[in-house]
Structures are given as C-alpha cells and as structure tokens.
N, CA, C and O atoms as a GROMACS GRO file, in nm:
protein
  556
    1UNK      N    1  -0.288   0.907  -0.746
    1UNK     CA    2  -0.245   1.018  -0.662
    1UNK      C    3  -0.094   1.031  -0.676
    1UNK      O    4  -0.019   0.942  -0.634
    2UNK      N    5  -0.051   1.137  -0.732
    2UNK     CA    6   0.108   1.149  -0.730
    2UNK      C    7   0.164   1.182  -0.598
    2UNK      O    8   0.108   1.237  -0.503
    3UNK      N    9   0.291   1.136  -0.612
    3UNK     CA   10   0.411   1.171  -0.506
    3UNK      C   11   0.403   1.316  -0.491
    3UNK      O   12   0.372   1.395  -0.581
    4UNK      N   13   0.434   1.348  -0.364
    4UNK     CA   14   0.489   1.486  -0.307
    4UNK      C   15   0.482   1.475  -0.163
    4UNK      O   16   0.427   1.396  -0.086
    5UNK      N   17   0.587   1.626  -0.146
    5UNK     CA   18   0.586   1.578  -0.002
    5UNK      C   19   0.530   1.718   0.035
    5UNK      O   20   0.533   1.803  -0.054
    6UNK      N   21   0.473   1.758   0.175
    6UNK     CA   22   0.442   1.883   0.212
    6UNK      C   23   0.539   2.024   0.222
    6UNK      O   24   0.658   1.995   0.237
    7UNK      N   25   0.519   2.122   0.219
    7UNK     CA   26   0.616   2.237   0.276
    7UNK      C   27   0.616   2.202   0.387
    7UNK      O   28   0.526   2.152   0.454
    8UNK      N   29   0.775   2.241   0.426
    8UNK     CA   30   0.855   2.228   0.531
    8UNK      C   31   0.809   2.331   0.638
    8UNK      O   32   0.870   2.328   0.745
    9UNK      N   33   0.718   2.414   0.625
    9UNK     CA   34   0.694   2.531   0.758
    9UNK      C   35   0.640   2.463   0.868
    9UNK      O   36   0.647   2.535   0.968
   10UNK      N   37   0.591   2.360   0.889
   10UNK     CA   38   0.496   2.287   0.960
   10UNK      C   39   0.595   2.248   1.093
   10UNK      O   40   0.704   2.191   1.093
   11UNK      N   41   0.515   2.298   1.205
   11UNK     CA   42   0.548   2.254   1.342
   11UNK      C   43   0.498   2.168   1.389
   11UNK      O   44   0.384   2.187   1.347
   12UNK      N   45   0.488   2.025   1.487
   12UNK     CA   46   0.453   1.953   1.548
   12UNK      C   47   0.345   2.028   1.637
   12UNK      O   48   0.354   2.118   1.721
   13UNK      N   49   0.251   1.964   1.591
   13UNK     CA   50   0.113   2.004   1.735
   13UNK      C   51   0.103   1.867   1.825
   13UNK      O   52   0.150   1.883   1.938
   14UNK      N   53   0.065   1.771   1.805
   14UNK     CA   54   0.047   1.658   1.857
   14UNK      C   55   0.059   1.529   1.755
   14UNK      O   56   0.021   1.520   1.638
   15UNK      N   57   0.133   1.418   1.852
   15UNK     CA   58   0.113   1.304   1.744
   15UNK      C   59   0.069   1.149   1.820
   15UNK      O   60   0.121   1.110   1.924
   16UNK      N   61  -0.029   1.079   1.749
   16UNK     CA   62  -0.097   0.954   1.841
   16UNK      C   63   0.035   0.817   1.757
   16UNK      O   64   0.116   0.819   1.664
   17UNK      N   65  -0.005   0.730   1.848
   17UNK     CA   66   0.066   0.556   1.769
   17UNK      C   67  -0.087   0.496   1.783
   17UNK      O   68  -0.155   0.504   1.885
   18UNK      N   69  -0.112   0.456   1.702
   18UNK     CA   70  -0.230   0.315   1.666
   18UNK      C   71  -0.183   0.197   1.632
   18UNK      O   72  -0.104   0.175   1.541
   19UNK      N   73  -0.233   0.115   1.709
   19UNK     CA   74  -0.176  -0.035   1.676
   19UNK      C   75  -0.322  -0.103   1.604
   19UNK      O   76  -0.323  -0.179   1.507
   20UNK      N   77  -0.448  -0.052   1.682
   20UNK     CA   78  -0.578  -0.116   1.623
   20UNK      C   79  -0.705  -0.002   1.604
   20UNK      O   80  -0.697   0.113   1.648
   21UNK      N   81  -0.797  -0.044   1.545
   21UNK     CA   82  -0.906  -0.003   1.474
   21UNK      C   83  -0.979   0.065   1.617
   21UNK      O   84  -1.038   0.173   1.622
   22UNK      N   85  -0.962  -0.004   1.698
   22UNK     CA   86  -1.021   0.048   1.858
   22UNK      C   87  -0.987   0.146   1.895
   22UNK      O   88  -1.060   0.214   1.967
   23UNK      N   89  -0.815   0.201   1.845
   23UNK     CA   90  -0.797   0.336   1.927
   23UNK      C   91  -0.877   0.475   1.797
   23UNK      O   92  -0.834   0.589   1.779
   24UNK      N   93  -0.938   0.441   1.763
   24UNK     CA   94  -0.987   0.546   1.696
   24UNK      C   95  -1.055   0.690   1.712
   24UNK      O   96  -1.046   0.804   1.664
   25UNK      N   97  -1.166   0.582   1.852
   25UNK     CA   98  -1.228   0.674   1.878
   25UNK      C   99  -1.168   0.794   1.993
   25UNK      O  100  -1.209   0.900   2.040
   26UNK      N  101  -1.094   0.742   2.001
   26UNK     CA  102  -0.975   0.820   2.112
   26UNK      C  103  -0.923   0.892   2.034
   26UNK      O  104  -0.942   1.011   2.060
   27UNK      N  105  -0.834   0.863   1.903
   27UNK     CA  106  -0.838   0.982   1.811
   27UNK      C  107  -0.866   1.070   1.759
   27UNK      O  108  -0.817   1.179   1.729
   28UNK      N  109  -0.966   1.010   1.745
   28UNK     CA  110  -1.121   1.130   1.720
   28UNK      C  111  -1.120   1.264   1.756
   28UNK      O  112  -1.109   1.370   1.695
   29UNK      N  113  -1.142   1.218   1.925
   29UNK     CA  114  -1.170   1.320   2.020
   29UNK      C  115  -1.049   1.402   2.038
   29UNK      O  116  -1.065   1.523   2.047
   30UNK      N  117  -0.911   1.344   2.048
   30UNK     CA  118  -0.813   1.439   2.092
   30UNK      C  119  -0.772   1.496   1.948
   30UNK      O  120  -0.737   1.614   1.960
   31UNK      N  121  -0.767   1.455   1.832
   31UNK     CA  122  -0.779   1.554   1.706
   31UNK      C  123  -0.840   1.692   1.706
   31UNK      O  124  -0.771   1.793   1.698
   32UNK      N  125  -0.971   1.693   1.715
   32UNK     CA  126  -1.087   1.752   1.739
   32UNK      C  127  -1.051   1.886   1.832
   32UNK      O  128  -1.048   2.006   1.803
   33UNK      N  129  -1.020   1.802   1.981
   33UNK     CA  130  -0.969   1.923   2.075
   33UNK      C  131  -0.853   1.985   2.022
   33UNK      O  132  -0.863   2.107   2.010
   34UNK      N  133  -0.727   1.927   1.982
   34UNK     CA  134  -0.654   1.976   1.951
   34UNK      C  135  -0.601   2.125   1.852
   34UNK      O  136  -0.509   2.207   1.844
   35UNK      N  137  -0.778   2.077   1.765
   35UNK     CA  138  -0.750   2.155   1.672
   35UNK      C  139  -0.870   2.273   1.709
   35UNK      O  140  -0.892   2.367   1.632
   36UNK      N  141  -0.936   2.254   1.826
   36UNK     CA  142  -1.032   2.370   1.866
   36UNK      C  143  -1.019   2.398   1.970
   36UNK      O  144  -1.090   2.482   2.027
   37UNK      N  145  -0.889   2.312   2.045
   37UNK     CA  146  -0.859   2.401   2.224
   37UNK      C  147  -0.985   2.297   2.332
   37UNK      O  148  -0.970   2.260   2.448
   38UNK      N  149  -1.072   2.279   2.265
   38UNK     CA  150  -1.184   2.246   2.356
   38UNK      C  151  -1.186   2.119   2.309
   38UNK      O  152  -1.156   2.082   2.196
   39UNK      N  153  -1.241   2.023   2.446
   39UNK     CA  154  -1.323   1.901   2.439
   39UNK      C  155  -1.486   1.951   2.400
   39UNK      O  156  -1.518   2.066   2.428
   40UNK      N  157  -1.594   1.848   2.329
   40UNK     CA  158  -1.692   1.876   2.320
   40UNK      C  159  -1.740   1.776   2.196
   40UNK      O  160  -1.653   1.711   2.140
   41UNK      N  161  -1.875   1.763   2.156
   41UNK     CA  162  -1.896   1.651   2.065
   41UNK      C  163  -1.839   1.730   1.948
   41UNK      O  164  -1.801   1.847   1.951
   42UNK      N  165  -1.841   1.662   1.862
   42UNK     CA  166  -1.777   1.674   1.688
   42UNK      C  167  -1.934   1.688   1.604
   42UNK      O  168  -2.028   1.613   1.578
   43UNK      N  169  -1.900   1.819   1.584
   43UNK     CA  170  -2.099   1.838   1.489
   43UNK      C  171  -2.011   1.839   1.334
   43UNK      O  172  -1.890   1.834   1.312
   44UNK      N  173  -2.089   1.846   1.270
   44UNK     CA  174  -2.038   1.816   1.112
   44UNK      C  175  -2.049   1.950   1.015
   44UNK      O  176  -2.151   2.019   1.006
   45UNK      N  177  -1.910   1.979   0.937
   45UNK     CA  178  -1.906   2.088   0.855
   45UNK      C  179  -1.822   2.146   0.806
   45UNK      O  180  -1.789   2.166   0.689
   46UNK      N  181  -1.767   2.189   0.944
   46UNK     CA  182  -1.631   2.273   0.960
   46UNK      C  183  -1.531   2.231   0.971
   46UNK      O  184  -1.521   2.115   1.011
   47UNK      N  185  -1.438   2.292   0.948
   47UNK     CA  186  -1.234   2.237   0.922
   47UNK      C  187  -1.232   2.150   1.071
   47UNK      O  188  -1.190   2.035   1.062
   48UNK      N  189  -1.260   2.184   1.164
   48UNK     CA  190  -1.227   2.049   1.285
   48UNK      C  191  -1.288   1.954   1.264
   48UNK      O  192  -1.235   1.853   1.310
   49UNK      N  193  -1.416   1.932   1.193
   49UNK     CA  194  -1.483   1.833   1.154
   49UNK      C  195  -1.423   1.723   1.029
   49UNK      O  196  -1.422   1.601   1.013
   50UNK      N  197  -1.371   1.849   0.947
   50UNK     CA  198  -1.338   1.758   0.811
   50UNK      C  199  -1.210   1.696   0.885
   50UNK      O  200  -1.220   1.574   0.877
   51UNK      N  201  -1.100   1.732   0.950
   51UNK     CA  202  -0.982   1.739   0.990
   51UNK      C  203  -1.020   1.582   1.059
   51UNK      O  204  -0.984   1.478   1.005
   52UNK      N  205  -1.088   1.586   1.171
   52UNK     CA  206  -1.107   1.438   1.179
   52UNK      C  207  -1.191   1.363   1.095
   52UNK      O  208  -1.150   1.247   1.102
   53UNK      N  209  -1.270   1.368   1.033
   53UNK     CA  210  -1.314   1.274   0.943
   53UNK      C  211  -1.214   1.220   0.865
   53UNK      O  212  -1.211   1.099   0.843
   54UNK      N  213  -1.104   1.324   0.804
   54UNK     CA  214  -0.992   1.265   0.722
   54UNK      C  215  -0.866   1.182   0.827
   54UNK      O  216  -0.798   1.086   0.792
   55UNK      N  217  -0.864   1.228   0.915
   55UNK     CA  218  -0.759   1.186   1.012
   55UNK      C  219  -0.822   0.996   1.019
   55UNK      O  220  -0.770   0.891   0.984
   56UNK      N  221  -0.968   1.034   1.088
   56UNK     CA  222  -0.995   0.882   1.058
   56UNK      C  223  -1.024   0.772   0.961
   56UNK      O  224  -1.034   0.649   0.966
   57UNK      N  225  -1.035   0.879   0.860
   57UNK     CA  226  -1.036   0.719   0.698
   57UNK      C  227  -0.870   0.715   0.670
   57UNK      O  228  -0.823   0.609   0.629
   58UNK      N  229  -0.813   0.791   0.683
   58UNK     CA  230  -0.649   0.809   0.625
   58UNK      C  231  -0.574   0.649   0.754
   58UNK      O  232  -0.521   0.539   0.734
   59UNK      N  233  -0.606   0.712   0.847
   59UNK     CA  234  -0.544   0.598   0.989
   59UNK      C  235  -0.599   0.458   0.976
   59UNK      O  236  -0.537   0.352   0.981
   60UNK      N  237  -0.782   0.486   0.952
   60UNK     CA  238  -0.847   0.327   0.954
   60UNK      C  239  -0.734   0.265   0.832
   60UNK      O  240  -0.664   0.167   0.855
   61UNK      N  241  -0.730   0.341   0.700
   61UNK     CA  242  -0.663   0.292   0.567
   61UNK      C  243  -0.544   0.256   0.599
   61UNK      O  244  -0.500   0.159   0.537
   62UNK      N  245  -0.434   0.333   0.724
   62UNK     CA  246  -0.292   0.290   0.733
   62UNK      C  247  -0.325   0.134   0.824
   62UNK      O  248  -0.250   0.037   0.820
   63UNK      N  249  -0.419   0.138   0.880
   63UNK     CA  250  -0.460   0.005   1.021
   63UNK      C  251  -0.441  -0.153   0.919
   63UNK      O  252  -0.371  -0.254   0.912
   64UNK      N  253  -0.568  -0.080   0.848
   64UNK     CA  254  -0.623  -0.211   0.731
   64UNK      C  255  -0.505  -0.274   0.646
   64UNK      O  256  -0.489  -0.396   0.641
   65UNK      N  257  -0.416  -0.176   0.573
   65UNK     CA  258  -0.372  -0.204   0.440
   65UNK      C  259  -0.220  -0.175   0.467
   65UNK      O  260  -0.143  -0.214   0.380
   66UNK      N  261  -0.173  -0.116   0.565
   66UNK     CA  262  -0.014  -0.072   0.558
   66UNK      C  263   0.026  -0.179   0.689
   66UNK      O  264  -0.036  -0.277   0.732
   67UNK      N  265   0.129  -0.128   0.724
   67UNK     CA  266   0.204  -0.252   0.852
   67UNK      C  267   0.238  -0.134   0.974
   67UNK      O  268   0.293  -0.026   0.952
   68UNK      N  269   0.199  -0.173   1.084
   68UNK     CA  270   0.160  -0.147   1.170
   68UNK      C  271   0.305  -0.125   1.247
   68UNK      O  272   0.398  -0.204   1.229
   69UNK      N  273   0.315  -0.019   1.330
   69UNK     CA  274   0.196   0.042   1.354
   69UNK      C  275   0.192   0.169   1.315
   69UNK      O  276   0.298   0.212   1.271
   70UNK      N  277   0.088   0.254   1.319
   70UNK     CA  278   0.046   0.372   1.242
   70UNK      C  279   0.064   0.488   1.324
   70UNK      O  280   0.020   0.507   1.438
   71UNK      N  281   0.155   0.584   1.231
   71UNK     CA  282   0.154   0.694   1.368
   71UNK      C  283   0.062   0.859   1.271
   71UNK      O  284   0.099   0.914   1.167
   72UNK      N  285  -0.041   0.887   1.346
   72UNK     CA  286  -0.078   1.026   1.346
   72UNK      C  287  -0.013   1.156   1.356
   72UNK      O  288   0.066   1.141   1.450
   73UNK      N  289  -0.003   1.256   1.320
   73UNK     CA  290   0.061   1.373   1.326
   73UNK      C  291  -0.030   1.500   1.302
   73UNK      O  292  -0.091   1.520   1.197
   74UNK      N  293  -0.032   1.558   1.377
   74UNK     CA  294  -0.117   1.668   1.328
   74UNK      C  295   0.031   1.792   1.370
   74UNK      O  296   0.112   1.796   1.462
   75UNK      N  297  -0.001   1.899   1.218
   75UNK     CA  298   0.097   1.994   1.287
   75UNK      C  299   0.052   2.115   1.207
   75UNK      O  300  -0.036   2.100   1.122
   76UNK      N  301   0.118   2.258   1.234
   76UNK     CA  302   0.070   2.342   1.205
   76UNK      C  303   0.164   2.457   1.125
   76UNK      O  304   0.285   2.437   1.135
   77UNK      N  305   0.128   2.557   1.060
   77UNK     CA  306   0.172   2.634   1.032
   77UNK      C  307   0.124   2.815   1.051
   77UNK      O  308   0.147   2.916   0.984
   78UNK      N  309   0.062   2.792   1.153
   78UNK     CA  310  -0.022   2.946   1.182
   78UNK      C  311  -0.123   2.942   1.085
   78UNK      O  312  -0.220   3.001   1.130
   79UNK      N  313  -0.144   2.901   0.976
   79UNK     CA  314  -0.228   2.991   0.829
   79UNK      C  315  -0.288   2.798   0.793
   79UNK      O  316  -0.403   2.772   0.756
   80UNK      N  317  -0.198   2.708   0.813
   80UNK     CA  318  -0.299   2.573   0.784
   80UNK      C  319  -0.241   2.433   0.882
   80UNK      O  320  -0.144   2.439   0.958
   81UNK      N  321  -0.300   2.349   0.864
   81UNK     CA  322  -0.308   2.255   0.970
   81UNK      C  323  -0.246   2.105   0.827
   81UNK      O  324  -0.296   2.102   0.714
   82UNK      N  325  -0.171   2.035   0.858
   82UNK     CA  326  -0.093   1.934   0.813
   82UNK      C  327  -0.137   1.804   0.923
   82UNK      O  328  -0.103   1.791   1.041
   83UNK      N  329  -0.215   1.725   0.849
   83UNK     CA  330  -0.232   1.594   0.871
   83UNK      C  331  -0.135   1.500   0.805
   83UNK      O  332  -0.099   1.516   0.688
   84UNK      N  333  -0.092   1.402   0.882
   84UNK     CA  334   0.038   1.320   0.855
   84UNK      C  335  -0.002   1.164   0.874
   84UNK      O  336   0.045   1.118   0.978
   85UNK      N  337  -0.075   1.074   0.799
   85UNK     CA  338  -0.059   0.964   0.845
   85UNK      C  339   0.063   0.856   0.802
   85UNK      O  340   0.091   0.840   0.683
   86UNK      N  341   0.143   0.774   0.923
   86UNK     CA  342   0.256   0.695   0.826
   86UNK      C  343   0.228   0.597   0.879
   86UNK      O  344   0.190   0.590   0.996
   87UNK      N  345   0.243   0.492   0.792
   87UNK     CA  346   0.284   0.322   0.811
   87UNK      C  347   0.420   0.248   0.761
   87UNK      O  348   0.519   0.317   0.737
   88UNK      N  349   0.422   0.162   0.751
   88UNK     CA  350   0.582   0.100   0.686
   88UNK      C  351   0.579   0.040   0.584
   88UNK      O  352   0.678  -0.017   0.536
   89UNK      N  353   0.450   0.043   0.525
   89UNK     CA  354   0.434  -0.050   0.411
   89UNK      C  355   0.472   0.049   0.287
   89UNK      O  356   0.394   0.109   0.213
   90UNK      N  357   0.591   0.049   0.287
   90UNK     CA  358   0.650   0.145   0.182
   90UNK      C  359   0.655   0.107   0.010
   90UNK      O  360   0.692   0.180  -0.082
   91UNK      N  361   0.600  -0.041   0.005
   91UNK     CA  362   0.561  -0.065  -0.115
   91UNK      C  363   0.463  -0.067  -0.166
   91UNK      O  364   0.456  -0.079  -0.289
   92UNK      N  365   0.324  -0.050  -0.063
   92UNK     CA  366   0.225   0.010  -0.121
   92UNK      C  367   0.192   0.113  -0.090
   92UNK      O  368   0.187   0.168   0.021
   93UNK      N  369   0.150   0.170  -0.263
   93UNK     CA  370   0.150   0.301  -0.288
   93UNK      C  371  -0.026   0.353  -0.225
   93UNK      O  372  -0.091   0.262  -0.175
   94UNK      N  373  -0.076   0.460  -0.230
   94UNK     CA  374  -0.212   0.484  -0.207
   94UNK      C  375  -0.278   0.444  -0.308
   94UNK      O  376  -0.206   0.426  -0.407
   95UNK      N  377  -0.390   0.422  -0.325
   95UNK     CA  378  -0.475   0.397  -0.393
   95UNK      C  379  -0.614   0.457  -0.400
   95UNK      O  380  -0.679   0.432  -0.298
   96UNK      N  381  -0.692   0.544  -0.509
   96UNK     CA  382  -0.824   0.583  -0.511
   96UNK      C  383  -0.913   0.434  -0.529
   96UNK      O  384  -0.873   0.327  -0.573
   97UNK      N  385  -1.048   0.472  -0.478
   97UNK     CA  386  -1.153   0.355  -0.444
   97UNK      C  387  -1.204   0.377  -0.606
   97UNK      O  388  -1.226   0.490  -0.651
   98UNK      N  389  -1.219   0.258  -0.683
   98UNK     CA  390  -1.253   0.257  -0.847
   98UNK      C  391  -1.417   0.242  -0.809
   98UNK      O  392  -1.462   0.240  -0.694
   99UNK      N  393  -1.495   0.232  -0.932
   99UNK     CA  394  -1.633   0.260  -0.903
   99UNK      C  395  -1.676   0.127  -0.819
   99UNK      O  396  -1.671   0.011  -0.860
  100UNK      N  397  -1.733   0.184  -0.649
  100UNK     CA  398  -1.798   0.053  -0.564
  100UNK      C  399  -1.901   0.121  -0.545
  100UNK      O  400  -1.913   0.243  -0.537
  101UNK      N  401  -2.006   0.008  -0.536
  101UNK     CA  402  -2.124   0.058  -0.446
  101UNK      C  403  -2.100   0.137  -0.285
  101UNK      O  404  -2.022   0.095  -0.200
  102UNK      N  405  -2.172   0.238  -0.273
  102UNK     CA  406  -2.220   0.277  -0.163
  102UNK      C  407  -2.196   0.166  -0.017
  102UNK      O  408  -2.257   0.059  -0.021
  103UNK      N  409  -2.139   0.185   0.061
  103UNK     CA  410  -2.093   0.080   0.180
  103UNK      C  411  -2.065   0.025   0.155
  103UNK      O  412  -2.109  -0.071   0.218
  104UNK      N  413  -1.956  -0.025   0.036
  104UNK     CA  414  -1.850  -0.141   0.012
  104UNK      C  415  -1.690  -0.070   0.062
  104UNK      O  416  -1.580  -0.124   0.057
  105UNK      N  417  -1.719   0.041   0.100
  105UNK     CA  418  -1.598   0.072   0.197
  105UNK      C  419  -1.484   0.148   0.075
  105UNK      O  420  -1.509   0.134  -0.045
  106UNK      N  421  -1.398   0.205   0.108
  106UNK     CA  422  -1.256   0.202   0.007
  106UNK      C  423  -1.290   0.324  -0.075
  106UNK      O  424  -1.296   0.324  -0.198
  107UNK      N  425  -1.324   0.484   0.045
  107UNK     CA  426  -1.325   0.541  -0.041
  107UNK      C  427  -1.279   0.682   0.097
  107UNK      O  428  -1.322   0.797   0.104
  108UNK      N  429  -1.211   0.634   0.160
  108UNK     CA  430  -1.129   0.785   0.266
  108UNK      C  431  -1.033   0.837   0.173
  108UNK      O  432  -1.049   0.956   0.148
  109UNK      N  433  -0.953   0.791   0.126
  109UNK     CA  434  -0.872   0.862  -0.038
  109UNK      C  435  -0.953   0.956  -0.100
  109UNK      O  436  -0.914   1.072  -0.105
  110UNK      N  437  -1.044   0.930  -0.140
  110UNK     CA  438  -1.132   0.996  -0.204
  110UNK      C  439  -1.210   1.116  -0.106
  110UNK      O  440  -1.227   1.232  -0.145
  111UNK      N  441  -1.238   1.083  -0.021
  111UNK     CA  442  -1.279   1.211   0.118
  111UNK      C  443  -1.184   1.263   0.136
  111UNK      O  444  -1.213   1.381   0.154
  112UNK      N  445  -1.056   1.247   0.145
  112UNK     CA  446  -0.940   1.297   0.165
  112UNK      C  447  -0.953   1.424   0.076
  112UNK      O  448  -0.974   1.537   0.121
  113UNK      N  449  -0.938   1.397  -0.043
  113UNK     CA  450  -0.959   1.467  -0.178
  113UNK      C  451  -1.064   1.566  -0.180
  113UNK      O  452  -1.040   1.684  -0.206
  114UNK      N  453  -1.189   1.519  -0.151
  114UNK     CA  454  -1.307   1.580  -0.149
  114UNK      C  455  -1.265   1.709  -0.037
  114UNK      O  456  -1.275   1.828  -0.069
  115UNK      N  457  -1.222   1.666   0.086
  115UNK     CA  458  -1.235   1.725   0.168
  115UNK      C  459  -1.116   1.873   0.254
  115UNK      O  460  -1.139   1.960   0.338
  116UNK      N  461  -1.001   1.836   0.178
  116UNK     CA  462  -0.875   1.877   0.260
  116UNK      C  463  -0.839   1.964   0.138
  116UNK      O  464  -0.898   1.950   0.031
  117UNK      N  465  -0.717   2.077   0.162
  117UNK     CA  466  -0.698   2.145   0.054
  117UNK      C  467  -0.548   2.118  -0.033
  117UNK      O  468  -0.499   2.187  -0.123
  118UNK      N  469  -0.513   2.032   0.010
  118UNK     CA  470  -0.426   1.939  -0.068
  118UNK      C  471  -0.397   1.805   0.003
  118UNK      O  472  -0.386   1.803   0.125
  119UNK      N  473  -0.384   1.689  -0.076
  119UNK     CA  474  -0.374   1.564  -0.019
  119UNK      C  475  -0.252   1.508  -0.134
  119UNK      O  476  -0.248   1.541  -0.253
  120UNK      N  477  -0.114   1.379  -0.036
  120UNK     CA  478  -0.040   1.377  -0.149
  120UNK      C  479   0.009   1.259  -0.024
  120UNK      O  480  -0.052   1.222   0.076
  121UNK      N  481   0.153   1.216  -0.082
  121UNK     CA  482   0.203   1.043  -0.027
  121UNK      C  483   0.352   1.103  -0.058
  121UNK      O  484   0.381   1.199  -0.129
  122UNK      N  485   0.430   1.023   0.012
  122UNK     CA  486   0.576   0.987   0.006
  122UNK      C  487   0.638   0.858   0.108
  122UNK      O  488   0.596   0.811   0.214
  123UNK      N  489   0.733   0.834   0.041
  123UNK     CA  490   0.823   0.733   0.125
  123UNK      C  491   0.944   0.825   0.137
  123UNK      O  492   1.004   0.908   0.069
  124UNK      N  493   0.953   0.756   0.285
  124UNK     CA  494   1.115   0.813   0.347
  124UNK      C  495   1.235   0.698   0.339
  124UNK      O  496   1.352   0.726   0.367
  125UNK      N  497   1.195   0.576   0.300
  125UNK     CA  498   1.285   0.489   0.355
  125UNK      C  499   1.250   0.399   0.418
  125UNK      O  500   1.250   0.287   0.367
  126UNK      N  501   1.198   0.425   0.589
  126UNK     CA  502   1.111   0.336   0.642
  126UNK      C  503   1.017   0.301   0.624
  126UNK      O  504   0.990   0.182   0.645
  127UNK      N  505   0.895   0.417   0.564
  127UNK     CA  506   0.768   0.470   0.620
  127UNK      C  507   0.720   0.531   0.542
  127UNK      O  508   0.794   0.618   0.498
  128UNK      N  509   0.559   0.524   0.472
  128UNK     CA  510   0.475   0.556   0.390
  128UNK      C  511   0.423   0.664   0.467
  128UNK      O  512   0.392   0.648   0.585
  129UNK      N  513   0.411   0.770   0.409
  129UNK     CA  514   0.330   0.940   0.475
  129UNK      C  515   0.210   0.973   0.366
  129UNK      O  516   0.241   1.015   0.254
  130UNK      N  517   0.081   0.954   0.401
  130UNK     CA  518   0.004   1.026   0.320
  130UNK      C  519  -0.044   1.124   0.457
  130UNK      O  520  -0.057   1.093   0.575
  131UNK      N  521  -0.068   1.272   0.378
  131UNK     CA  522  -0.106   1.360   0.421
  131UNK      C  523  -0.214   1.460   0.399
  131UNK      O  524  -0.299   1.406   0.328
  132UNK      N  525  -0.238   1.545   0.420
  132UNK     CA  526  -0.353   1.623   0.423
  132UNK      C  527  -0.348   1.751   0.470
  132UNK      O  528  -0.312   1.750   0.588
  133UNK      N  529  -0.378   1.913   0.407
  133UNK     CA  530  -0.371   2.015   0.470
  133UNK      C  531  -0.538   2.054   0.457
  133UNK      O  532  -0.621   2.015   0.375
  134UNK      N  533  -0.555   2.165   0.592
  134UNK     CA  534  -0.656   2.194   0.566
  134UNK      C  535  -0.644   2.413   0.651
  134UNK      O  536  -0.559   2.451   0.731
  135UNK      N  537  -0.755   2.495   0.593
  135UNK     CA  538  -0.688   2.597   0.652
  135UNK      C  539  -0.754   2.612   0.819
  135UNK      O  540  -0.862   2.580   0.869
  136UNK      N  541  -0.623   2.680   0.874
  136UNK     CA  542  -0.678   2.713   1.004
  136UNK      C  543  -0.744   2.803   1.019
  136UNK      O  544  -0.831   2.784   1.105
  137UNK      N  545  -0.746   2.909   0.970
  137UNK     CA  546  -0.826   3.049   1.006
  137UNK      C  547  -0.987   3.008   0.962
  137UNK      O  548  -1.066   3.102   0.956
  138UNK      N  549  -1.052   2.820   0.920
  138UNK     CA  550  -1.170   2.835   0.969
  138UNK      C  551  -1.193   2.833   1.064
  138UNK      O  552  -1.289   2.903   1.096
  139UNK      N  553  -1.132   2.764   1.160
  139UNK     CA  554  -1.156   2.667   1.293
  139UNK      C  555  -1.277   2.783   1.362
  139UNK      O  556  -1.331   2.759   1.470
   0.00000   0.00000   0.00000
C-alpha cells in the first residue's frame, strides 16, 4: 500500500481514543450514529455499514500491531466521509494479509480496500494515519 495523505477539505465530525479491544463496541455504535444522525442496530450493505466495518478492522489493527493508544477520526467533506485511524508506531508501515486461510485473521487492510473508495497511510512524525474515504450522498 503506498504512502499518501488525504485532501485537505475534510472537517472534524467526531473523534474516539482506544486504549483496548473492549472499547470497540462503543465505537461501533457512535460511528454508525454519527454517520446516520440516528442510534439503531447496524444492518449490512450500505456506506454506514461499510464505514464501521472499516473503522473497526483499521482500529482492532492500530490496538494489535501499533502502540497505543489509538485515536479514531471520522470527518467530512459534504460529498465524502474520511476515516482516520492513528497510532505511534511510526515504523511500522501497513501491511496487506498474504494468502491465509479463512479465520486466521489479518485481512481489515484488505476490507479496507475492498470496501472504501480510497484507502492510503502516512507518518507525521509522531503518529502512523491509515485512512479511508467513503461517499456520503449514500448514507
């Protein structure tokens, strides 16, 4: 996955801190609302759906493999939605999951990809940013 960083149009919508694998499901849910106004379960399909599915393999991946702690960002630009995950482990780079079996885990990079309409990484200095856009006018 090459370096880049996102366009700069992007406004702050909301942003979480994760220290563990537990606050996830709390993520989940306020992602979700955030990006549909409403609380309500998460059905599977649509841009609020993919938006957290990627929010949560991108965060579990900063929990597991980067240095803690992990901060979320979701932000917007009227026309698409910018997912931001950072950690500090600025020497490791992202990594795609090479051929594993089915539930051997090590493949949200790859959903990322599958799923969002551009996905990309940078270091600032402190802090590793992989990100994710997806458009708003599905929601």
């Amino acid at each position: 996955m090459a370096r880049s960083t996102p366009p700069p149009t992007f406004r702050p919508v909301r942003t979480w801190v994760l220290d563990t694998t537990a606050e996830l499901r709390v993520l989940r849910a306020e992602i979700h609302e955030a990006v549909t106004g409403h609380v309500g379960e998460i059905l599977s399909g649509g841009v609020p759906e993919r938006v957290v599915l990627v929010a949560s393999e991108l965060a579990t991946n900063a929990l597991r493999y980067g240095i803690p702690p992990t901060q979320v960002s979701l932000l917007a630009d009227g026309a698409t939605y910018l997912l931001d995950v950072e950690d500090r482990a600025v020497d490791r780079q992202p990594v795609l999951a090479a051929a594993r079996q089915h539930g051997e885990g090590g493949f949200g990079l790859y959903l990322a990809r599958r799923l969002a309409l551009q996905v990309g990484w940078y270091t600032d200095g402190t802090s590793k940013h992989v990100w994710a856009t997806f458009l708003a006018d599905e929601v």
